[in-house]
N, C-alpha and C positions, 0 to 999 in steps of 0.2 A: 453603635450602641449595643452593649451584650443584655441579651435578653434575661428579664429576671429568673426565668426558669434552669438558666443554661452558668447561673452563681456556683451552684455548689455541686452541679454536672458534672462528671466524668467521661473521657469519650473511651472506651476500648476495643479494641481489634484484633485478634489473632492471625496468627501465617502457620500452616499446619504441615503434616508432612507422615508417611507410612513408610516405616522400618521394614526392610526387603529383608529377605533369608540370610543375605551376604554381606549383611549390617550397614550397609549405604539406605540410604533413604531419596524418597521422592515427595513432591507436592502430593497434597490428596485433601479431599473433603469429606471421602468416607471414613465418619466421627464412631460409627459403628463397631470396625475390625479391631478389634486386638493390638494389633500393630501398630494404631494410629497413635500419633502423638501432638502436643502443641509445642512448636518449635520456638515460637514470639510470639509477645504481647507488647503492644505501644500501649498508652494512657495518657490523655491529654486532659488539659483543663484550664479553666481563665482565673487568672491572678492579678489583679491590680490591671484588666482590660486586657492582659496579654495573655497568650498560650503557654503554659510549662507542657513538657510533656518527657514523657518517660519510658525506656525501650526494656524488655526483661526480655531475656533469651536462656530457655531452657525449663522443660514442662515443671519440674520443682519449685524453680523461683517463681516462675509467673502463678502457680498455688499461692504461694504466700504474700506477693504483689494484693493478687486478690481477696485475701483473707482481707489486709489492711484495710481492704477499700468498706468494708463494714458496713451499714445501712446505706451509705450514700449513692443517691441517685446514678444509674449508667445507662449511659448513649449509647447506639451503636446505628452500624450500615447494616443491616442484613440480619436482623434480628433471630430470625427463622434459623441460620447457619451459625451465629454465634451461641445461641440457647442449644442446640444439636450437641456443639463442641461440650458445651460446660455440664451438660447432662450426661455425657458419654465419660471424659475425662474429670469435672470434680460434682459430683453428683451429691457430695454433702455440703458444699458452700449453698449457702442462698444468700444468692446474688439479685439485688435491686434493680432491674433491668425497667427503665420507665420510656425511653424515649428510642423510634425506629428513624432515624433521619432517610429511607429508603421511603417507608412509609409520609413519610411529609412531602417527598417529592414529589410520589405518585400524586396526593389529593391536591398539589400544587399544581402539576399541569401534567398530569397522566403520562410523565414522560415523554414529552413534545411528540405523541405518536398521530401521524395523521393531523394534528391538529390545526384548524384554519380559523379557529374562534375565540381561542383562549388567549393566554399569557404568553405564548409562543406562537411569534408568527412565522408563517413558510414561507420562503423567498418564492417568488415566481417559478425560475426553473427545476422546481420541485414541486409543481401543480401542472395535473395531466389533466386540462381544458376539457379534450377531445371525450374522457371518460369519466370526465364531472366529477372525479376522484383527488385526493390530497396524496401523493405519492408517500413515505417513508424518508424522511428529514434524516441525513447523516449521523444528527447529534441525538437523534433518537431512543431514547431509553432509560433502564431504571440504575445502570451502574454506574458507582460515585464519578468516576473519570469522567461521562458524559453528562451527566447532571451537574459539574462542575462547569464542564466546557458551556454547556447549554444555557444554564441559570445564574450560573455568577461570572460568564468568559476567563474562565480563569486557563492556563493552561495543564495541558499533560500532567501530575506527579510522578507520574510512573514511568515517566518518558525511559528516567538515567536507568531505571534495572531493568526495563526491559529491554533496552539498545545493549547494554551491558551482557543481557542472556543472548541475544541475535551474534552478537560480537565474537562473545570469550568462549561461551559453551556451545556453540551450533545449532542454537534453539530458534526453530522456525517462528515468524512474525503470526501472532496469532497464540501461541500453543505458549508464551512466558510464566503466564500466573501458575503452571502447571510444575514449575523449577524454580521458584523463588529460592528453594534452600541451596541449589549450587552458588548464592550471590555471597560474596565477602560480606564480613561482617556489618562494616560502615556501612555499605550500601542497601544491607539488610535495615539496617536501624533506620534510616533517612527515609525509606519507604514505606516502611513499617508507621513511623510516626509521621507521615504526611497523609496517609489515611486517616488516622484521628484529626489532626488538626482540619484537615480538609473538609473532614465528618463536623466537625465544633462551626466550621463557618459556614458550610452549606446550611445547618441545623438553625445557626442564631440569623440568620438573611431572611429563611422562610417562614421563621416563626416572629419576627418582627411584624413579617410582609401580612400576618395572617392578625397580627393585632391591629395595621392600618386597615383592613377591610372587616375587621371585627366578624372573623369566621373563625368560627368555636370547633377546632378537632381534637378535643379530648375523647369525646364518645365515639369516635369511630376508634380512635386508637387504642383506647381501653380494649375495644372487642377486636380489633386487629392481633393486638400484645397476646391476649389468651389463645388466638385461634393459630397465631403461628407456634406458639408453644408446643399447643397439641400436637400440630404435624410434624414437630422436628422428636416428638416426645414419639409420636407413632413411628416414625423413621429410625427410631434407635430400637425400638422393641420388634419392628416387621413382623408379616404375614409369615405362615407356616406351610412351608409348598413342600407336597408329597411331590420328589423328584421323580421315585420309581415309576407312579403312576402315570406323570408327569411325560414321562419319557416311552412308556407304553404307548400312551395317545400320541405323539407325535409321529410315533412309527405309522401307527394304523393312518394317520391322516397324510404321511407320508406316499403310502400305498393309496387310498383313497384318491389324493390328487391325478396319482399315475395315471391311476383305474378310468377318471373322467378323461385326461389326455388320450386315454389308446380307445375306449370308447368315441372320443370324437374323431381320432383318424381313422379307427375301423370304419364309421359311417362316412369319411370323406376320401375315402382311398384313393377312387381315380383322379379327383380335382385336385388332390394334395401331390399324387405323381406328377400330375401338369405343371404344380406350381413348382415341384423341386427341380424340372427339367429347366421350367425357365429359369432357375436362380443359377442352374449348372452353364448355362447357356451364358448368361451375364457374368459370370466367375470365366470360364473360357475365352470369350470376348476381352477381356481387358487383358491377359498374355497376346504379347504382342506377336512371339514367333509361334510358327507348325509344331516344330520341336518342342518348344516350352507347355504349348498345352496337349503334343500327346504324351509328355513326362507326366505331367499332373495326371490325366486320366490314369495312367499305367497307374502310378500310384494309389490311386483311389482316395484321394483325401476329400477330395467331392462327395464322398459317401457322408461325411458328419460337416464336411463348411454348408453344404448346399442340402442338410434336410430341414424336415419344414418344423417352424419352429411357433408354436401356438400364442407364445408372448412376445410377436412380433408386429407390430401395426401395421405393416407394411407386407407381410407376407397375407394377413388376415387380408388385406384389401385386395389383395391377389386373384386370393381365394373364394371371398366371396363374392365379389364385384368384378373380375375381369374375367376367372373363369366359369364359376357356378352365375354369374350373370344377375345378381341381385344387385336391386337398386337399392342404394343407401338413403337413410330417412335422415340421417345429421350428418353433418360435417366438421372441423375444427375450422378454428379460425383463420386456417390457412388453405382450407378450401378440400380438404383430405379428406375420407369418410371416418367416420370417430367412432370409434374401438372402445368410448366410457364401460365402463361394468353397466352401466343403469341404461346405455343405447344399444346391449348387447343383443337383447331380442327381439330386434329388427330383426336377426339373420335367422331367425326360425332356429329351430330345435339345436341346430349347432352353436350359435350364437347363446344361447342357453347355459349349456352344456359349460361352456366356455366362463359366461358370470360365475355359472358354480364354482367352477377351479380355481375365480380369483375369490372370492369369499373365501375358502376352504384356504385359502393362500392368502390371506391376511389370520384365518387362524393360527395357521403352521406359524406363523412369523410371531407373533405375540407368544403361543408356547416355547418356541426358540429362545426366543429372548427371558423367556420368565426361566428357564431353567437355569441360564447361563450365569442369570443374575441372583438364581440362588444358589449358587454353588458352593461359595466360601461359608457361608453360615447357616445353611438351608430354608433359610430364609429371604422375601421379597420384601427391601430396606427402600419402598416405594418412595419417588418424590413427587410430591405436589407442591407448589409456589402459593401463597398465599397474597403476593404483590406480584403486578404486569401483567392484566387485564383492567382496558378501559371501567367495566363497572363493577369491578372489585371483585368478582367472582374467580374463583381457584382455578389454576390450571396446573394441566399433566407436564412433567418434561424427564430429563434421564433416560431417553430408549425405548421408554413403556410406557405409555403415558394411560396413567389409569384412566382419563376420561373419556378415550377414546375405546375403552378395553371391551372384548366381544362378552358384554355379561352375560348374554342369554346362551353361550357355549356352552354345555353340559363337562365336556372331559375338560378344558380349560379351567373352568372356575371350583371344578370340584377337586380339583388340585390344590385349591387354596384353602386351607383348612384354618378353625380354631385352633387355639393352644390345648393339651387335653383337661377337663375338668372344663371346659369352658364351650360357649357358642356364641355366633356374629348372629349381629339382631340388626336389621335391615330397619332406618328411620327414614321414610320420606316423608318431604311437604306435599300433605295430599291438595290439588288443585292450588300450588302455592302462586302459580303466576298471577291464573284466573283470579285467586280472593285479592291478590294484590291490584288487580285492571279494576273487580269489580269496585272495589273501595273506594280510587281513586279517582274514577271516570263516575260514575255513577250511573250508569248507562241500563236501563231496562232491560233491552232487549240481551245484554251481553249477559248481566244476572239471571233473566231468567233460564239460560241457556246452561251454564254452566249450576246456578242453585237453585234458583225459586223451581223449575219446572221435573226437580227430581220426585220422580214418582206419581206424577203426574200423567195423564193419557194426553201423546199428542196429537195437534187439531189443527187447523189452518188458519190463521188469520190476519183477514189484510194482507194475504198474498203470504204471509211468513208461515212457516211453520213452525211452531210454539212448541218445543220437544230439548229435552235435559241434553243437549249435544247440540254446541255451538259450529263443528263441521256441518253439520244436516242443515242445522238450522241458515247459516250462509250459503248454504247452497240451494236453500229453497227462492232465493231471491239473485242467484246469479246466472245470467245469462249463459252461462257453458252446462249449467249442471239444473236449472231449475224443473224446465221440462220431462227428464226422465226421472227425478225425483218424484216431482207433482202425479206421473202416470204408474209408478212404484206407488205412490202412497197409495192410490185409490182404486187398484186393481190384483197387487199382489195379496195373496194368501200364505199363510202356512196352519196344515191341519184343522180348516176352515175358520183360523183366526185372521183378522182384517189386519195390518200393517201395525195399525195404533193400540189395535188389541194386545197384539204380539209382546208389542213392546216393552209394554206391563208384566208381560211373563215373561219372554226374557229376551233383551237388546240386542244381546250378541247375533242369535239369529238374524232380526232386521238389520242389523250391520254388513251381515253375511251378503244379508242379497242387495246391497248397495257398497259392494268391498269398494270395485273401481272408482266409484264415486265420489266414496266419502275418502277415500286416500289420494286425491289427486285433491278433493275439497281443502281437507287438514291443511297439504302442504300450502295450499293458495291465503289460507285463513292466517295461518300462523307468518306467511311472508306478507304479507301486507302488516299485523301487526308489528313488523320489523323494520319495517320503513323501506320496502317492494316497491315500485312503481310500475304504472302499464307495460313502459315498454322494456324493461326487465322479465316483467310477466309473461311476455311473449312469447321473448326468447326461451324462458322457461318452460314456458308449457309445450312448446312444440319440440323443446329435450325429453320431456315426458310422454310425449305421442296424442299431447292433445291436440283435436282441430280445433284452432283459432284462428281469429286475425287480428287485428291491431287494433280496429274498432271494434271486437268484443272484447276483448282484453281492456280498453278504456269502461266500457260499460259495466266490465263488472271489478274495477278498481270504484267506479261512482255508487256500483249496489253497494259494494262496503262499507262505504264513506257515508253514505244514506240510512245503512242499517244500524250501525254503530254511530250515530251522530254523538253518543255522550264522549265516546272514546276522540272523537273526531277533536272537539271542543278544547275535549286533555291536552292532546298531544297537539294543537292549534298554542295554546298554552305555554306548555314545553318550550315550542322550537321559536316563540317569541321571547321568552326568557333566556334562550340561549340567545338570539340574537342580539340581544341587547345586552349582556352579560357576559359570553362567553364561554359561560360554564354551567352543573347542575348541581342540586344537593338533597338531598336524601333523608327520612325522616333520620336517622342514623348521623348524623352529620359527615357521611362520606359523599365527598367532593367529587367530582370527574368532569372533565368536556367531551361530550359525545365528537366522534367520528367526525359523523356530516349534521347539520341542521337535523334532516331529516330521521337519526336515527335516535331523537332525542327521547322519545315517548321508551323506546323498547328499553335502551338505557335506562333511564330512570325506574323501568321496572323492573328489569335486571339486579342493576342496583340494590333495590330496593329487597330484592329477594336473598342479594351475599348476606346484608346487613342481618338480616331475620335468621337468618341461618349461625353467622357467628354467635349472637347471643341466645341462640336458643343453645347454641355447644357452651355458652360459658354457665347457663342457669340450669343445666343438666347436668354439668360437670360437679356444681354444688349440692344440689337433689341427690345425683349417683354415684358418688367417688368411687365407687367399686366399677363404674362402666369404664372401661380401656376404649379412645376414640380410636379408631383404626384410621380412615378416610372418608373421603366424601367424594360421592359421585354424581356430578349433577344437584341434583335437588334430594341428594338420598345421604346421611349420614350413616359411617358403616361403623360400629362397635362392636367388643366383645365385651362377654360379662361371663361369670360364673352361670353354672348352668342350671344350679340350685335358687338361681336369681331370676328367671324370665320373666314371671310373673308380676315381683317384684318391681323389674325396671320398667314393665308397661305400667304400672301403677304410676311411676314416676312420670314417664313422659306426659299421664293426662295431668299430673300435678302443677308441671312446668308450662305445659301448653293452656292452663285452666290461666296461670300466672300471666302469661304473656296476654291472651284475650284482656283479662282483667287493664291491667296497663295500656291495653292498645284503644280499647273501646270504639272498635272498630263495629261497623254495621254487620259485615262479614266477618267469621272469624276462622282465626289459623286454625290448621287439624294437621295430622301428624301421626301417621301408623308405623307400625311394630310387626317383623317379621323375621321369627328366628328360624337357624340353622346350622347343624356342624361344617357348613363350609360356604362359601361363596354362592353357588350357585340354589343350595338348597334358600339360605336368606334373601329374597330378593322378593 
């Protein structure tokens, strides 16, 4: 039965391609360059129950293809990349774009990822018993070929041009969609339009399927539609990266890295010649003849095969463990002592030395990468996905994945500048998780922590301690961290003020003098509410360098569970509606199936926090059409705006945020700050 929505539907598709210097052309997606073009467009549609569909080849014709199509409704796969395309190349059509069939698939069954509860079941030999984990399903994911193969068993369409490109042009298995334009015509068009048609029947099966369970995804999709616009809209405009500067810093961080390597072999001179003797030792050993290895010595090549090399796991174990004679405090899973960045100062002041260089070296590498990528335009033409994460939240990909990106970098981020006349104004959800746990759980003790107890002098009671910080306050009740808390609280001073005094005048210092505490606290608070268990915990903690054991690691999996009983009750809730269900849904009506059971509660407030974010970008986009969305980071919206405007658009965001309270009538309510700057780093 063809769904009523899918009557007077259109489905369309592009195959795109970048004009080289030597006038041959390539596959490409960057909608951005100059050079870029649209090669084909298929359009499909239902006629008397059947499919027509229609191939236009050549950026001109497929213009006027799309003129024709006039108000009328359009489908698509990839909504994100085909809005990219039609913003870059016809930027004065307005085009009807109503329906993401990628987007239906996700809130269908999250792209059978992990999945062991949903719509998508896992065969057996893709369940890892032994790790109580759901491994990664073959058919797993959000592109149409596997969402076909997955959801309708359909097979391959793209089998014939891409055996075609492996065949006739030498195009490696993998690397096809990258050369679609080397494919003759017919075989262009047959694949071109079985992406639409594929798109029309994927679209009308899941939206059938969503009228027999009478699940309503109009509103998630409405704030999906606008939120992918923005990013394919921010991708065409990009960031503005001062290269000179750009490339100043990488030098100096360049020399910096050196600086800590020769500083760490200065300090380790002799153990490091011990270690290169053995390595010379072990390179001589495996020449079998006298001759072959007194040529090699003559030679001296042993000078650069066999020195010692500081990004080596296995030299480092050399080094610190067989000949400087330090006992390792972790290991890898295969019994080695482990080299993590975060186990690194176990090894004392070398070990140190040593994290430095790899932080410092994941800067280098993100600078590298951000120049490289702005080369052609001076601009950073960032990508974020807007679909494929389980609960709906954005993610990084492209090389640079901005979510992963060092913000707090001073020379990195202030490479990243406004356009001139303009500045980025930094939006985040202030305590956006927390009003969403508070709201939903209803929990006392979590409220008072995170709002009721702000400004407040903290006291003790009932064993808790009753203070504006849900770290502290967890920890005053758990078994690793209670007791030097409780003897902090009641005997430390600063400038004869008492703890609770302090506190009142200013937190940070009491912070200060419970650093280790409250940061080994955070991390245990925040993994349990993720759905952590004791013996996870263990392991963890003694990666961390805490003393535990396995029975206090259960006792204070039980403080939590005891402290938090509202939260307990929620997420008891949750993971019995997924049981019984399969899946979750969100005041937003976006759909998803958590992971595991157990990681039902985190999801759903995850969830719950993509959803609040997209429509707070669609109801600001109407308040401040002058605000340009750049990204989102996290829980942070990046804009620019004119810079005669700051004022202005904070006025806005309480007007939007005032709007949203109002509609939510929430007990707790959303908040939402404002922080400008001429460039990345100054915003934050």
């Amino acid at each position: 039965m063809i769904h009523p929505l899918l009557r007077d539907v259109v489905c369309a598709d592009f195959e795109t391609i970048e004009i080289l210097p030597d006038g041959t052309t390539k596959g490409s997606t960057e909608a951005y360059r100059e050079n870029f073009r649209v090669d084909s467009c298929a359009i499909s549609w239902y006629k008397d129950d059947k499919i027509v569909s229609r191939f236009i080849q050549g950026e001109d014709h497929v213009r006027l293809a799309l003129e024709e199509l006039g108000e009328r409704p359009i489908l698509v796969f990839n909504y994100q990349f085909e809005s990219l395309v039609t913003q870059c190349r016809f930027p004065d059509l307005k085009l009807n774009w109503q329906i993401d069939a990628q987007r239906l698939a996700q809130v269908y069954d999250n792209g059978g990822d992990k999945n062991a509860f949903g719509v998508i079941v896992i065969e057996p030999e893709y369940a890892d018993d032994d790790q109580s984990t759901i491994q990664k399903h073959p058919l797993a994911g959000l592109s149409l070929v596997k969402c076909m193969k997955r959801i309708m068993g359909m097979e391959d369409h793209k089998n014939e041009a891409h055996t075609w490109l492996r065949d006739n042009a030498g195009i490696k298995k993998g690397k096809e969609g990258g050369h679609l334009n080397l494919l003759p015509y017919e075989i262009l068009e047959r694949y071109n339009i079985a992406d639409t048609e594929n798109t029309l029947i994927l679209a009308n099966y899941i939206l059938n399927n969503f009228d027999q369970i009478e699940y309503d995804w109009t509103i998630d999709h409405k704030l999906y539609m606008g939120s992918a616009r923005r990013i394919a809209e921010a991708k065409r405009r990009g960031i503005l990266v001062d290269r000179d500067a750009l490339s100043t810093y990488i030098a100096s961080t360049i020399k910096e890295i050196a600086q800590i390597s020769d500083d760490f072999i200065q300090a380790h001179q002799a153990p490091i010649r011990k270690v290169e003797r053995i390595l010379r030792l072990e390179r001589i050993r495996k020449l079998k003849t006298l001759k072959g290895r007194k040529k090699y010595l003559k030679r001296g090549k042993w000078k650069t095969e066999c020195a010692f090399n500081p990004g080596s796991n296995r030299q480092l174990a050399l080094l610190f463990v067989n000949v400087t004679g330090i006992k390792p405090f972790f290991f890898t899973k295969k019994g080695s002592p482990s080299f993590k960045s975060s186990h690194l100062y176990t090894y004392g002041d070398g070990g140190k030395l040593l994290e430095k260089r790899r932080k410092r070296g994941i800067v280098l590498k993100q600078c590298e990468a951000l120049y490289l990528k702005a080369e052609v335009t001076g601009r950073w033409h960032l990508d974020l996905r807007a679909v494929g994460t389980v609960t709906g939240r954005y993610s990084g990909s492209g090389g640079l994945n901005v979510q992963a990106l060092s913000r707090r970098d001073p020379g990195l981020m202030t490479a990243l500048k406004a356009d001139p006349g303009y500045v980025f104004i930094s939006s985040d959800a202030s305590a956006g998780e927390p009003t969403i746990i508070t709201q939903f759980s209803k929990d006392p003790y979590y409220s008072y922590f995170c709002f009721d107890g702000v400004g407040k002098k903290p006291f003790y009671q009932d064993g808790v301690l009753m203070i504006d910080d849900i770290y502290l306050g967890y920890a005053s009740v758990c078994p690793i961290f209670k007791d030097e808390l409780a003897k902090t609280f009641a005997t430390w001073t600063h400038e004869g003020r008492s703890f609770a005094d302090q506190w009142l005048v200013d937190a940070e210092v009491c912070k200060n003098a419970v650093k280790n505490l409250r940061k080994n606290s955070k991390w245990i608070t925040l993994a349990f509410g993720y759905g952590l268990g004791p013996k996870t915990l263990y392991n963890k903690a003694i990666e961390a360098g805490l003393k535990v054991t396995p029975k206090l690691c259960k006792e204070s999996f039980q403080a939590y569970k005891d402290l938090f009983k509202g939260i307990q009750r929620y997420a008891t809730s949750l993971e019995t509606h997924v049981g019984k269900t399969g899946w979750l849904q969100n005041s937003f009506g976006y759909r998803f199936v958590p992971t595991e059971v157990r990681k039902s509660f985190n999801g759903r407030i995850q969830s719950e926090v993509s959803s609040i974010f997209h429509w707070y970008s669609d109801l600001l986009e109407i308040q401040a059409p002058y605000a340009l969305y750049v990204s989102t980071i996290h829980d942070e919206n990046l804009y620019m705006i004119p810079e005669n405007m700051v004022q202005k658009f904070k006025e806005d965001i309480l007007v939007v945020v005032a709007h949203m309270n109002n509609q939510l009538q929430w007990d707790v309510k959303l908040r939402f700050g404002a922080v400008d700057g001429k460039n990345l780093y100054e915003a934050k």
